[in-house]
PyMOL Python script that loads the backbone (N, CA, C, O; Angstrom):
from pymol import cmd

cmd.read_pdbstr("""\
ATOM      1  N   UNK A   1      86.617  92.713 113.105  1.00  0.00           N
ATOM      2  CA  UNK A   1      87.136  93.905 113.755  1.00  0.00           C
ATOM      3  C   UNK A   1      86.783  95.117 112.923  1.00  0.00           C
ATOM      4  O   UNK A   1      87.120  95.286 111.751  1.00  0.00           O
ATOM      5  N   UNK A   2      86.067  95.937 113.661  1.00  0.00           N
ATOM      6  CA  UNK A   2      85.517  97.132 112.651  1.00  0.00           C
ATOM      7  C   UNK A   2      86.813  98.393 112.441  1.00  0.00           C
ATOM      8  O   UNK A   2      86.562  99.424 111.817  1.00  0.00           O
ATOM      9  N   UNK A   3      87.909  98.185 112.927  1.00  0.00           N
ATOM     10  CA  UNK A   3      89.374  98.856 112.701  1.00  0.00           C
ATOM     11  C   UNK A   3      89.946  98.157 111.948  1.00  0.00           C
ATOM     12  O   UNK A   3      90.961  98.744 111.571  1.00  0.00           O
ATOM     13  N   UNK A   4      89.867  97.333 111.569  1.00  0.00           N
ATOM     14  CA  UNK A   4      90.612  96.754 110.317  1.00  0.00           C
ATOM     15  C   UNK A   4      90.516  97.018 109.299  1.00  0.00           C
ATOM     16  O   UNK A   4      89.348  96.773 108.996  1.00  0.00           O
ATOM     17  N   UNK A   5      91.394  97.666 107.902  1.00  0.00           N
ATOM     18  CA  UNK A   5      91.340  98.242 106.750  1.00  0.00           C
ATOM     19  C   UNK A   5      91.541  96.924 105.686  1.00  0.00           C
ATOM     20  O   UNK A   5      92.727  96.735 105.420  1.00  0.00           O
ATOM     21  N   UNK A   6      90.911  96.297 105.252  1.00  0.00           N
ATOM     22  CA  UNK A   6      90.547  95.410 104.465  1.00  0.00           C
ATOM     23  C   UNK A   6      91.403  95.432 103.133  1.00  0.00           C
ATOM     24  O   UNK A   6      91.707  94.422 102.499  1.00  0.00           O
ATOM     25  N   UNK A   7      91.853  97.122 102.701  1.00  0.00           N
ATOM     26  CA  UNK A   7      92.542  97.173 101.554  1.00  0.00           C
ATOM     27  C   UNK A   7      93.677  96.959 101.936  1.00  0.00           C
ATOM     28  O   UNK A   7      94.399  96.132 101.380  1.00  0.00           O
ATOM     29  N   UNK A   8      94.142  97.849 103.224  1.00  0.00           N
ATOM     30  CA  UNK A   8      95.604  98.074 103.241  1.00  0.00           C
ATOM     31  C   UNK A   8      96.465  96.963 104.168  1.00  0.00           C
ATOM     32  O   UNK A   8      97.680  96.999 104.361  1.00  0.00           O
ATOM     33  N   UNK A   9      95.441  95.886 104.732  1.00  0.00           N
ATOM     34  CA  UNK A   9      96.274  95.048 105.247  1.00  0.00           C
ATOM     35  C   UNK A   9      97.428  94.692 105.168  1.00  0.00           C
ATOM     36  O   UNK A   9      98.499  94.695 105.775  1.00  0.00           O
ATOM     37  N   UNK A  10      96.624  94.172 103.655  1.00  0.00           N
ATOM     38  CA  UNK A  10      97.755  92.983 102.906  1.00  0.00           C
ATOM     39  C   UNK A  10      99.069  93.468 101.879  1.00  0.00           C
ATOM     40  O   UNK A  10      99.978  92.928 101.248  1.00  0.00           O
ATOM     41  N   UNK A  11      98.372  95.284 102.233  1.00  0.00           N
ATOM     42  CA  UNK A  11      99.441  96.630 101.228  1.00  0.00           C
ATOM     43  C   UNK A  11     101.164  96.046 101.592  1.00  0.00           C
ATOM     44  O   UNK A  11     101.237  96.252 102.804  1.00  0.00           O
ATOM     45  N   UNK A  12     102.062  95.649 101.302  1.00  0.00           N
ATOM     46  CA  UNK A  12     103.337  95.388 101.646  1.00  0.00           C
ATOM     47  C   UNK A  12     104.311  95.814  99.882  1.00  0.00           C
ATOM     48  O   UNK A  12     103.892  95.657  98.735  1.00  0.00           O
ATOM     49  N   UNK A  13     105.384  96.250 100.261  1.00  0.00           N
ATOM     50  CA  UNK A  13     106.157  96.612  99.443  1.00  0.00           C
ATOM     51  C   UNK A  13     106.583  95.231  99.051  1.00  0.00           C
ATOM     52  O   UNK A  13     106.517  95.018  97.841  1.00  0.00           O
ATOM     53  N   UNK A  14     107.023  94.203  99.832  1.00  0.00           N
ATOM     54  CA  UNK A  14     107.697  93.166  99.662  1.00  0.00           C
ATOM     55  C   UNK A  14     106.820  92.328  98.723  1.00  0.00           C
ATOM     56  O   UNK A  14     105.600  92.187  98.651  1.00  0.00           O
ATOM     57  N   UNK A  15     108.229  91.628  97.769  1.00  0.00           N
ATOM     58  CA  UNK A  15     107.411  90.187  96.704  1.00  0.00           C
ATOM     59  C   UNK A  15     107.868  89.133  97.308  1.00  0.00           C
ATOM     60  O   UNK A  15     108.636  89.108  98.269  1.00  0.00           O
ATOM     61  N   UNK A  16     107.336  88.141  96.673  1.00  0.00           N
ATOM     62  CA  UNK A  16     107.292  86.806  96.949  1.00  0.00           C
ATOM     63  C   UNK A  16     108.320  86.579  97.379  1.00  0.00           C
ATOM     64  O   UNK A  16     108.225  85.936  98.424  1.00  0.00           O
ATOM     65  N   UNK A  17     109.647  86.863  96.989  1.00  0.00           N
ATOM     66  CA  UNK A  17     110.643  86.378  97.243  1.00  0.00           C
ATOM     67  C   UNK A  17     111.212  87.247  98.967  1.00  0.00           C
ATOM     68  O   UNK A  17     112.345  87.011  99.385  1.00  0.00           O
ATOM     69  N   UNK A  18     110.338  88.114  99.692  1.00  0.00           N
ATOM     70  CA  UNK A  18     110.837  88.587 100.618  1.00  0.00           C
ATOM     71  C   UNK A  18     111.667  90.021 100.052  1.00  0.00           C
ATOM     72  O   UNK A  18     112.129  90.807 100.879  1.00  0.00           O
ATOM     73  N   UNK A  19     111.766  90.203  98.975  1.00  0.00           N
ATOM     74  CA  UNK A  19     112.568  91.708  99.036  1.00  0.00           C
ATOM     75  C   UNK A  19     111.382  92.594  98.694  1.00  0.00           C
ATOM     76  O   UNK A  19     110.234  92.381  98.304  1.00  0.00           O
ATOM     77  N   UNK A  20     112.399  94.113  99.113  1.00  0.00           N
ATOM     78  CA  UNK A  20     112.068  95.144  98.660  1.00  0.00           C
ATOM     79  C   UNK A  20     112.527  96.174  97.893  1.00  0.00           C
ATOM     80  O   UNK A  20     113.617  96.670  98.180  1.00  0.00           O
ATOM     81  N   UNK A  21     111.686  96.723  96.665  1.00  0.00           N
ATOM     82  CA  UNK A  21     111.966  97.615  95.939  1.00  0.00           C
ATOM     83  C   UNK A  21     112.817  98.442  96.144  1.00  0.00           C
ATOM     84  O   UNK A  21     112.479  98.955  97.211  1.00  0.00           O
ATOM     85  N   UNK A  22     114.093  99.103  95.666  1.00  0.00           N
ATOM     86  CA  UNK A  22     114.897 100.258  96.221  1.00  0.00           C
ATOM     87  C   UNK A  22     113.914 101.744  95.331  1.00  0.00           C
ATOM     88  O   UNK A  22     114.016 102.038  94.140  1.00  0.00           O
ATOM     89  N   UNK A  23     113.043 102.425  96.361  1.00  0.00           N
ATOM     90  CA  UNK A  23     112.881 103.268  95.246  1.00  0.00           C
ATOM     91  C   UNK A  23     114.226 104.461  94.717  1.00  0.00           C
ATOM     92  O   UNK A  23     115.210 104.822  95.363  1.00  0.00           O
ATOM     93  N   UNK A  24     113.740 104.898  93.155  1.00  0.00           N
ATOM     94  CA  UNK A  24     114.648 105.465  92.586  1.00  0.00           C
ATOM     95  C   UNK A  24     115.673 104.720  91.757  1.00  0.00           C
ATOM     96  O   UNK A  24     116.422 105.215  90.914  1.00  0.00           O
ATOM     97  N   UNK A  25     115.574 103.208  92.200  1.00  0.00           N
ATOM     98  CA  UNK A  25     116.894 102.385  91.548  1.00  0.00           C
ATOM     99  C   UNK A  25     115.885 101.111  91.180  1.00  0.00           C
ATOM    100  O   UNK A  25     115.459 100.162  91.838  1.00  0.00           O
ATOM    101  N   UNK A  26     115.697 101.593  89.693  1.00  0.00           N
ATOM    102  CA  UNK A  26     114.683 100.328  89.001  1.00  0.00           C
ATOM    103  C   UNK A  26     115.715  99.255  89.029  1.00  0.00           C
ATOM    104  O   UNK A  26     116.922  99.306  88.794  1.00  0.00           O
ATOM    105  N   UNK A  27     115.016  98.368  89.341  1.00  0.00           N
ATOM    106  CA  UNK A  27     116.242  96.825  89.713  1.00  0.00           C
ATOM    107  C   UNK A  27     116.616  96.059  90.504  1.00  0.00           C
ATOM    108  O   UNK A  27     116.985  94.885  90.469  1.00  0.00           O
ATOM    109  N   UNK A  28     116.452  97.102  91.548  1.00  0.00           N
ATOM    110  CA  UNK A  28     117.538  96.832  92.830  1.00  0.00           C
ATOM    111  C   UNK A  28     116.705  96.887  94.091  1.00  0.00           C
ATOM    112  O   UNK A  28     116.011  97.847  94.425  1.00  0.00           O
ATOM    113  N   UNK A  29     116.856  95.707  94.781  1.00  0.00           N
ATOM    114  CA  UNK A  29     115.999  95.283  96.189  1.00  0.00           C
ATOM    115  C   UNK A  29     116.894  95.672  97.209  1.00  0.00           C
ATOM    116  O   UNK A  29     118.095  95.912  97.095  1.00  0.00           O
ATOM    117  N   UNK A  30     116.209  95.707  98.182  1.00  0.00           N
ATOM    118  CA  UNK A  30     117.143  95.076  99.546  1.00  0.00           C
ATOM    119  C   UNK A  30     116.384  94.020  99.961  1.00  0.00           C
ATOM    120  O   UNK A  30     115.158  93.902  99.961  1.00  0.00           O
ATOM    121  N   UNK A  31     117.400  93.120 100.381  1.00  0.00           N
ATOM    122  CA  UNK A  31     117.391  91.935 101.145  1.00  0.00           C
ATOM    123  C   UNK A  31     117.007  92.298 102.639  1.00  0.00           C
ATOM    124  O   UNK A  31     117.240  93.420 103.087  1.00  0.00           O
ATOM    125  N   UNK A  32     116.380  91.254 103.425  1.00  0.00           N
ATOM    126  CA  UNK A  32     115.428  91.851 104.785  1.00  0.00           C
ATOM    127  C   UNK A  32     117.292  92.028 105.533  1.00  0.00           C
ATOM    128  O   UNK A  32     118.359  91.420 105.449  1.00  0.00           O
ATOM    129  N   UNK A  33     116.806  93.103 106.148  1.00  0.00           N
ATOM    130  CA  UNK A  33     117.712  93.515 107.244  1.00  0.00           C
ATOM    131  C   UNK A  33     118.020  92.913 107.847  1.00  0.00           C
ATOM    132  O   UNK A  33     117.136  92.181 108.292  1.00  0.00           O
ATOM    133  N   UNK A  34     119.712  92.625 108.489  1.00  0.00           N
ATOM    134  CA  UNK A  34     120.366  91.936 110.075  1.00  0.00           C
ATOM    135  C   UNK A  34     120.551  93.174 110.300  1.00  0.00           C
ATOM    136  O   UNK A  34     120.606  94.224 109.661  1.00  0.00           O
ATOM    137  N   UNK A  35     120.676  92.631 111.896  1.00  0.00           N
ATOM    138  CA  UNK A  35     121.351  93.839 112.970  1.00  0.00           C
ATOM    139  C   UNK A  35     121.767  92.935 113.561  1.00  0.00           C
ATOM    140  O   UNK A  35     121.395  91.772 113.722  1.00  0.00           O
ATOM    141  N   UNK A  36     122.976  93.800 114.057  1.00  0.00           N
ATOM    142  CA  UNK A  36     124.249  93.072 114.880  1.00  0.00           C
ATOM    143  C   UNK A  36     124.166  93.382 116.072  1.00  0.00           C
ATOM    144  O   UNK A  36     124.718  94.440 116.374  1.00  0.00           O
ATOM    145  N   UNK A  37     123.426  92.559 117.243  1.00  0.00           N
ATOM    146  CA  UNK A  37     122.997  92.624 118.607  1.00  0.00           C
ATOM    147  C   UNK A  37     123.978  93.215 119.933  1.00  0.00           C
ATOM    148  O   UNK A  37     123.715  93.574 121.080  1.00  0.00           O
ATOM    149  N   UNK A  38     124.964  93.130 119.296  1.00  0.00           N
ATOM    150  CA  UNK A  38     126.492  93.663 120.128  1.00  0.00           C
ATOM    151  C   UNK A  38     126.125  95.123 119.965  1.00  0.00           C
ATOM    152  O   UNK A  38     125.436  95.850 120.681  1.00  0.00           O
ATOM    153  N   UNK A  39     126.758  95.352 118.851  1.00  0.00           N
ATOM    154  CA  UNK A  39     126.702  97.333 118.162  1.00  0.00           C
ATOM    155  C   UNK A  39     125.224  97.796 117.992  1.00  0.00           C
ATOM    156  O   UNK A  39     124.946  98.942 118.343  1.00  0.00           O
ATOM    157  N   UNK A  40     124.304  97.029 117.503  1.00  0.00           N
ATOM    158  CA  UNK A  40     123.096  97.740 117.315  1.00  0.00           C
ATOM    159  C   UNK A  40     123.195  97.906 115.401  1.00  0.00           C
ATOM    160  O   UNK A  40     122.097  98.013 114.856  1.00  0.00           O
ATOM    161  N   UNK A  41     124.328  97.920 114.559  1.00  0.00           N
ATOM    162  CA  UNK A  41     124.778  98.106 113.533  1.00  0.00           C
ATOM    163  C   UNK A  41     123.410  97.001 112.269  1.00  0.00           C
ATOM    164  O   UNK A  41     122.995  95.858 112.461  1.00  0.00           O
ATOM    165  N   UNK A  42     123.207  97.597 111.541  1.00  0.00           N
ATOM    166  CA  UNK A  42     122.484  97.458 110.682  1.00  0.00           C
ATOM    167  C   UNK A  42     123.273  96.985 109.352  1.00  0.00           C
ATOM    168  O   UNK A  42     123.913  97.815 108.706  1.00  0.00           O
ATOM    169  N   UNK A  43     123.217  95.741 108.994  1.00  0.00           N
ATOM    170  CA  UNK A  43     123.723  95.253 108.036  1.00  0.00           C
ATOM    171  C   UNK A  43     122.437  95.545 106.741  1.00  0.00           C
ATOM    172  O   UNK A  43     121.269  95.264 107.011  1.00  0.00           O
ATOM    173  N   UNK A  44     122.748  96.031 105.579  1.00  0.00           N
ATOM    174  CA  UNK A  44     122.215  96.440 104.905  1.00  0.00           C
ATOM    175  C   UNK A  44     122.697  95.552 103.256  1.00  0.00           C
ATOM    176  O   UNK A  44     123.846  95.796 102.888  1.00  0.00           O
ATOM    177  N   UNK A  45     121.741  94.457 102.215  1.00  0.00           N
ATOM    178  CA  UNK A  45     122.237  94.074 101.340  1.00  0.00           C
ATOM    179  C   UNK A  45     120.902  94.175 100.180  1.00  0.00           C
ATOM    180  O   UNK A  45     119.671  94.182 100.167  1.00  0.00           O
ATOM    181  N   UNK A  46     122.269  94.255  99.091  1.00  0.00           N
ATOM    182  CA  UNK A  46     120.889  95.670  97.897  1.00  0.00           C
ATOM    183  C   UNK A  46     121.499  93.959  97.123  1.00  0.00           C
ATOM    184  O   UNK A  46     122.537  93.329  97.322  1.00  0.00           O
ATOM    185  N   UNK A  47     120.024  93.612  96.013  1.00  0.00           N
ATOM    186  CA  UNK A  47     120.450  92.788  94.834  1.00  0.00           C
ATOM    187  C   UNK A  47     119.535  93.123  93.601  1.00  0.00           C
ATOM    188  O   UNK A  47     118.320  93.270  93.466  1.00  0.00           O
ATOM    189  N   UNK A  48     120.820  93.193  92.602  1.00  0.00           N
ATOM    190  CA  UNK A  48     120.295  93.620  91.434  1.00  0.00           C
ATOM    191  C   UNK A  48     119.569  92.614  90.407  1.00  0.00           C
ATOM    192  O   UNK A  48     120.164  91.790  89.712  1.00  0.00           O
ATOM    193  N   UNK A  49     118.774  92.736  90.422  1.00  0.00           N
ATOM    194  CA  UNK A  49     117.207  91.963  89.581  1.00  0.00           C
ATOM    195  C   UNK A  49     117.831  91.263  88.459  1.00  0.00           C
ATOM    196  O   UNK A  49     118.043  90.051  88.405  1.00  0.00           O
ATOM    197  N   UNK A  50     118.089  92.084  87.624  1.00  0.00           N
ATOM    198  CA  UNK A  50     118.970  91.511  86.445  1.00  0.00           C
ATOM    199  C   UNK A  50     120.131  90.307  86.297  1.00  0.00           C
ATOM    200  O   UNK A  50     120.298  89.492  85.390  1.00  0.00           O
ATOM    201  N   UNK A  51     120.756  90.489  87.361  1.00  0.00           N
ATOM    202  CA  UNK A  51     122.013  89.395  86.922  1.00  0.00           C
ATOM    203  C   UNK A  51     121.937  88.878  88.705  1.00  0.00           C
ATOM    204  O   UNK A  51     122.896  88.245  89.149  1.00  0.00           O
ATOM    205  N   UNK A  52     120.826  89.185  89.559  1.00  0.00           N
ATOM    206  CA  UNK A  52     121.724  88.398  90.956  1.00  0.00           C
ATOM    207  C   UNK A  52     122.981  89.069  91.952  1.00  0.00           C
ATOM    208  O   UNK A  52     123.618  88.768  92.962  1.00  0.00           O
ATOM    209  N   UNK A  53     122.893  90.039  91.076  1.00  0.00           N
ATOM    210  CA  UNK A  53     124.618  91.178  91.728  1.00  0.00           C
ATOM    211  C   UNK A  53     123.982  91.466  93.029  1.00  0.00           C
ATOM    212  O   UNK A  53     122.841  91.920  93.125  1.00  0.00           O
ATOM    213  N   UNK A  54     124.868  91.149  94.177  1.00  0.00           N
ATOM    214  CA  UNK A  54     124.739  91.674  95.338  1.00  0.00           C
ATOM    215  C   UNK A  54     125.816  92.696  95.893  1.00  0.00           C
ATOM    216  O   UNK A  54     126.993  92.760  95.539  1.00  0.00           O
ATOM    217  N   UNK A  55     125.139  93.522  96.885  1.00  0.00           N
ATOM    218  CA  UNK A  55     126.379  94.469  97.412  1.00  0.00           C
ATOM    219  C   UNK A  55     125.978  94.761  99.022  1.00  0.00           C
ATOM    220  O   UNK A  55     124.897  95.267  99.325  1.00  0.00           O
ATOM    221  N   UNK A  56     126.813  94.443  99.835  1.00  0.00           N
ATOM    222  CA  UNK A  56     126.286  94.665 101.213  1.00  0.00           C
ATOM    223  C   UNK A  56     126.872  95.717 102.019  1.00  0.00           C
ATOM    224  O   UNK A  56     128.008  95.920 101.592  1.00  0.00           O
ATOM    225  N   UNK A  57     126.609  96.455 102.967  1.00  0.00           N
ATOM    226  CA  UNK A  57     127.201  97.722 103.620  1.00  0.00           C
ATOM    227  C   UNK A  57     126.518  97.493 105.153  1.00  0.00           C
ATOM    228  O   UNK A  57     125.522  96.851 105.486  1.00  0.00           O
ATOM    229  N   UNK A  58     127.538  98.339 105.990  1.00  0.00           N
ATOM    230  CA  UNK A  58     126.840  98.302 107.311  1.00  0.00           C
ATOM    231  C   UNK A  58     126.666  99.587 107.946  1.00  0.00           C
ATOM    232  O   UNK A  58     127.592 100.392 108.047  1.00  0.00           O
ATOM    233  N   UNK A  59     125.606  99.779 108.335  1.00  0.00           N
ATOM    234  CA  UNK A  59     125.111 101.685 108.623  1.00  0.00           C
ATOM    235  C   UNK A  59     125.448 101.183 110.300  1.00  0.00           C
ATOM    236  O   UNK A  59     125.578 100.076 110.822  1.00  0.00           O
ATOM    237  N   UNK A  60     125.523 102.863 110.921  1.00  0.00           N
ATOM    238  CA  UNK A  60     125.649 102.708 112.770  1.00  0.00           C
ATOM    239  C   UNK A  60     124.309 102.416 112.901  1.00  0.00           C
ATOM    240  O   UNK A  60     123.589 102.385 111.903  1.00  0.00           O
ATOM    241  N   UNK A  61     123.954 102.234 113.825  1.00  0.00           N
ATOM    242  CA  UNK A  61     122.822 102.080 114.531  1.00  0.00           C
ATOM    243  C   UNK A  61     121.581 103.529 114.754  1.00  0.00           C
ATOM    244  O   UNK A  61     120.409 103.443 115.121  1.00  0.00           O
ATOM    245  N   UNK A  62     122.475 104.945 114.330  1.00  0.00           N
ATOM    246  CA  UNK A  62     121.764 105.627 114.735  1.00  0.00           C
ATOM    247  C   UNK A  62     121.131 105.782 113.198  1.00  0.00           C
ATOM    248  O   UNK A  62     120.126 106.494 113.195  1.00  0.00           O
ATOM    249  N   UNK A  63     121.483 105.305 112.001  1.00  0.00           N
ATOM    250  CA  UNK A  63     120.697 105.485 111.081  1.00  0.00           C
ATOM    251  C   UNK A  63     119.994 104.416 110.840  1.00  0.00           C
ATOM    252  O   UNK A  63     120.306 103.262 110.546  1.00  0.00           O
ATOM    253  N   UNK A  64     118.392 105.285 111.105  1.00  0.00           N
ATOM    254  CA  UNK A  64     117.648 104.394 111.612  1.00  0.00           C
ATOM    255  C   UNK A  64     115.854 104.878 111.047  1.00  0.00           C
ATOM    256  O   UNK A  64     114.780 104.360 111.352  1.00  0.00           O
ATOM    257  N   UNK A  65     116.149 106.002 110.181  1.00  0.00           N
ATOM    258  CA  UNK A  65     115.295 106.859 109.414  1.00  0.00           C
ATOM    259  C   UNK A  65     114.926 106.239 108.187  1.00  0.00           C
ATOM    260  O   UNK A  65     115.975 105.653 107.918  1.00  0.00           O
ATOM    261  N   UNK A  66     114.136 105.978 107.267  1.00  0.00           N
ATOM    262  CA  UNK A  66     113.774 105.315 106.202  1.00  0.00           C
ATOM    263  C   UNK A  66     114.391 106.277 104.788  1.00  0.00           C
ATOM    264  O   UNK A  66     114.901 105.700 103.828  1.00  0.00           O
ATOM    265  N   UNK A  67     114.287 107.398 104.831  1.00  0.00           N
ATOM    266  CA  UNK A  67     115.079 108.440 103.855  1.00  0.00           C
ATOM    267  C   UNK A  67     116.293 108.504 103.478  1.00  0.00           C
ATOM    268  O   UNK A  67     116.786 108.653 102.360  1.00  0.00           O
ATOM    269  N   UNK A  68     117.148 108.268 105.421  1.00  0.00           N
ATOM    270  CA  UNK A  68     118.227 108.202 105.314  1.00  0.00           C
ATOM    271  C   UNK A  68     118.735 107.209 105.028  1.00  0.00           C
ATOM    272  O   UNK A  68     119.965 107.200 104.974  1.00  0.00           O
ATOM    273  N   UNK A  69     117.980 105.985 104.731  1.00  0.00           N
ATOM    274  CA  UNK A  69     118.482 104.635 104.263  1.00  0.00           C
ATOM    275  C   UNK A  69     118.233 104.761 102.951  1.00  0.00           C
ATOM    276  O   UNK A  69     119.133 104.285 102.259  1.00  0.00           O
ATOM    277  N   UNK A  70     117.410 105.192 102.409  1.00  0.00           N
ATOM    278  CA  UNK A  70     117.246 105.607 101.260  1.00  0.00           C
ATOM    279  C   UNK A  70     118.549 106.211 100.435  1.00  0.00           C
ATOM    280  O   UNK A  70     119.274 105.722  99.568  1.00  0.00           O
ATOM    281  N   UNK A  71     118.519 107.371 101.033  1.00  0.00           N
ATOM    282  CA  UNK A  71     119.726 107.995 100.148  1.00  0.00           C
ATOM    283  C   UNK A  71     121.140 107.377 100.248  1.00  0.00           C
ATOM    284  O   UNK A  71     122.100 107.767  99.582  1.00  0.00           O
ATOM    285  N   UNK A  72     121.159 106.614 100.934  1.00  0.00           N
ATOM    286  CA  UNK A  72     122.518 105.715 101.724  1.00  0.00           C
ATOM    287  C   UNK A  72     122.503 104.478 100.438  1.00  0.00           C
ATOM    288  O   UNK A  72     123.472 104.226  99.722  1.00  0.00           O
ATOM    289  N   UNK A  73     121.421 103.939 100.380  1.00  0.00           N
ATOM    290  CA  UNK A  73     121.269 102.941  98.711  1.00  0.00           C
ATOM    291  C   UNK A  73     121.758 103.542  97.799  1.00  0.00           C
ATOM    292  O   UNK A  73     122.845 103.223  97.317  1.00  0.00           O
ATOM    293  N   UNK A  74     121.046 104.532  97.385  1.00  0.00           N
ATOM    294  CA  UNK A  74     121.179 105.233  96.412  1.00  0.00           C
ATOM    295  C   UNK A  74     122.475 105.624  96.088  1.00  0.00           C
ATOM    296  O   UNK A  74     122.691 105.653  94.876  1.00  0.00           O
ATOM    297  N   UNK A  75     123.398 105.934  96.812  1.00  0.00           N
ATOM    298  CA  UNK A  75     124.986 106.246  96.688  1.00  0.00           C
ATOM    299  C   UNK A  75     125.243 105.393  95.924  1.00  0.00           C
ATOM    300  O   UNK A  75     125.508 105.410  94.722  1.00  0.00           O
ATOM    301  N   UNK A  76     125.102 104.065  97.170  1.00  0.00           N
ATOM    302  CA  UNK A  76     126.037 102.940  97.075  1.00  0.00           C
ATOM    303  C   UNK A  76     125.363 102.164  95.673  1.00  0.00           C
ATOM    304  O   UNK A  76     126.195 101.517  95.036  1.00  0.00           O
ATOM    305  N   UNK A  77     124.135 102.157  95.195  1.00  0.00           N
ATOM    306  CA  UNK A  77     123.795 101.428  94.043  1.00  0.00           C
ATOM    307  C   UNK A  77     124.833 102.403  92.753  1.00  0.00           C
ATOM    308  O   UNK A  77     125.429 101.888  91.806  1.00  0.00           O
ATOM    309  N   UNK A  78     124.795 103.809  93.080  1.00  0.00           N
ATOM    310  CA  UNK A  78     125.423 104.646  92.050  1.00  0.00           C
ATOM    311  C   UNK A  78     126.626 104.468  91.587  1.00  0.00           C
ATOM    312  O   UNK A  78     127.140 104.527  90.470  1.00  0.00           O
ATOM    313  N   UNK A  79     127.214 104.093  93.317  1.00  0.00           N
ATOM    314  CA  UNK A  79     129.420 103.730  92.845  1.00  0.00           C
ATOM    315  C   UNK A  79     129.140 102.320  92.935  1.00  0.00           C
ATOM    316  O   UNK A  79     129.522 102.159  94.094  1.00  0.00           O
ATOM    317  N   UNK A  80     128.837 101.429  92.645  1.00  0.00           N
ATOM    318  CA  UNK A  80     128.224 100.223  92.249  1.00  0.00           C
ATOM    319  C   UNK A  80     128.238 100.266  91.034  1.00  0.00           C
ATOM    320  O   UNK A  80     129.335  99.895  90.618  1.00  0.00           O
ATOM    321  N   UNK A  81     127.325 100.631  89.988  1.00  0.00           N
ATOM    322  CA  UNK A  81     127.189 100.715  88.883  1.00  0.00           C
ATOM    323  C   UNK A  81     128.527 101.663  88.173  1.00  0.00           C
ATOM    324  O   UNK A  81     129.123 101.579  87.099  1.00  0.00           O
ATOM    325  N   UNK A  82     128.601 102.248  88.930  1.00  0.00           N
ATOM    326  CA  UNK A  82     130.052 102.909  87.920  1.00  0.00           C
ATOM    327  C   UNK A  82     131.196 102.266  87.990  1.00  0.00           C
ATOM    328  O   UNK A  82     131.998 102.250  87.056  1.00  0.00           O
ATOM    329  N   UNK A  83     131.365 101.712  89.035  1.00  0.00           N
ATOM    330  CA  UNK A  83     132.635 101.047  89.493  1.00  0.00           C
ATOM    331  C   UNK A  83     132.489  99.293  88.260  1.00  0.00           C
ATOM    332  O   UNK A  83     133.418  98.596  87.850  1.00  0.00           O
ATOM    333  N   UNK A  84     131.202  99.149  88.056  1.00  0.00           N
ATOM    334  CA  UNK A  84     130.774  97.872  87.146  1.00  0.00           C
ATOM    335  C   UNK A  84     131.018  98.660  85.838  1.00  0.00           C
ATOM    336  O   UNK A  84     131.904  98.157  85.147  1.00  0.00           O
ATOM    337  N   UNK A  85     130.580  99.511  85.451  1.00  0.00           N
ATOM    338  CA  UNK A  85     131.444 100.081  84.121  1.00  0.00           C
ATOM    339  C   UNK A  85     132.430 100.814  83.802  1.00  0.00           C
ATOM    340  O   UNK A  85     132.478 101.492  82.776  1.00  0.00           O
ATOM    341  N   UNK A  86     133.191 100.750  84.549  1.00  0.00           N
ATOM    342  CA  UNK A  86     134.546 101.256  84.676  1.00  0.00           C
ATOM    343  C   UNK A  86     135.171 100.185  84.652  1.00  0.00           C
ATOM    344  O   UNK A  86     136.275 100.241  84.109  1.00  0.00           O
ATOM    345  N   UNK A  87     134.770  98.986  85.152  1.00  0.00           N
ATOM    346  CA  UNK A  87     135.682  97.583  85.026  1.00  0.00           C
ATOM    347  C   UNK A  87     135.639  96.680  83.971  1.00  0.00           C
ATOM    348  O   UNK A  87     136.384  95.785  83.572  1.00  0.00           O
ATOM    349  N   UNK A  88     134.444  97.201  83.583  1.00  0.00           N
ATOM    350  CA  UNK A  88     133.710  96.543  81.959  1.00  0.00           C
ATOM    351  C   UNK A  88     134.703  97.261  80.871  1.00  0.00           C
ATOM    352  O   UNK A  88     135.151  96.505  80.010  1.00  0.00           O
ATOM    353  N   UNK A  89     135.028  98.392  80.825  1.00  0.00           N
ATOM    354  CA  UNK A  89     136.224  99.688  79.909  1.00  0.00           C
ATOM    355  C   UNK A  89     137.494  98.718  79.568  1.00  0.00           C
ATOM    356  O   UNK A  89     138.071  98.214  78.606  1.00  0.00           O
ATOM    357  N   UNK A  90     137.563  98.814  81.469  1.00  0.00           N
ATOM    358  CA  UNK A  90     139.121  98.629  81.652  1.00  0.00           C
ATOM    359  C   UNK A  90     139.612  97.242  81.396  1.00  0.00           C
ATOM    360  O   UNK A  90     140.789  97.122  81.056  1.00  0.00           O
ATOM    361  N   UNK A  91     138.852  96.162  81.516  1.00  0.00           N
ATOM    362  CA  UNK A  91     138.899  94.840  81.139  1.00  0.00           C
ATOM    363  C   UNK A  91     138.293  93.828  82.055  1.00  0.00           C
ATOM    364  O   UNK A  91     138.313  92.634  81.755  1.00  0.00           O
TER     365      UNK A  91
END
""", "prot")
cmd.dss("prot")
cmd.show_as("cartoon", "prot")
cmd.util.cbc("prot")
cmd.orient("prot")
């Protein structure tokens, strides 16, 4: 097929194991997406490289933008990690 890009075929964010990189949050994947066929609702689960830590959240359906999932990680990896050293302090 003379439309076929030979480099960028096989270009995928995803590793072996099926995840993907969170950019901005060295560590931290997301796990491939569910959606909940009733609501349309997007189950969303981030795991941290290092120890296996998982954290899962569920967005509406209308966020559905790659940025806005983006910055939606990014929160949640942030009170994630603080909420993990704040509990590490406290005992």
């Amino acid at each position: 097929m003379a439309d076929e890009d030979p480099v960028n075929r096989d270009a995928s964010p995803m590793n072996d194991e099926g995840l993907i990189p969170v950019a901005g949050a060295d560590g931290w994947f997301y796990r491939p997406f569910r959606r909940d066929e009733a609501s349309g609702d997007h189950e969303i689960t981030l795991v941290r490289e290092e120890d296996g830590e998982e954290t899962t959240f569920t967005l509406p359906s209308f966020v559905e933008r790659g940025d806005e999932l983006a910055e939606i990680s990014l929160l949640v990896i942030r009170a994630r990690e603080r909420w993990r050293d704040l509990k590490g302090v406290g005992g």
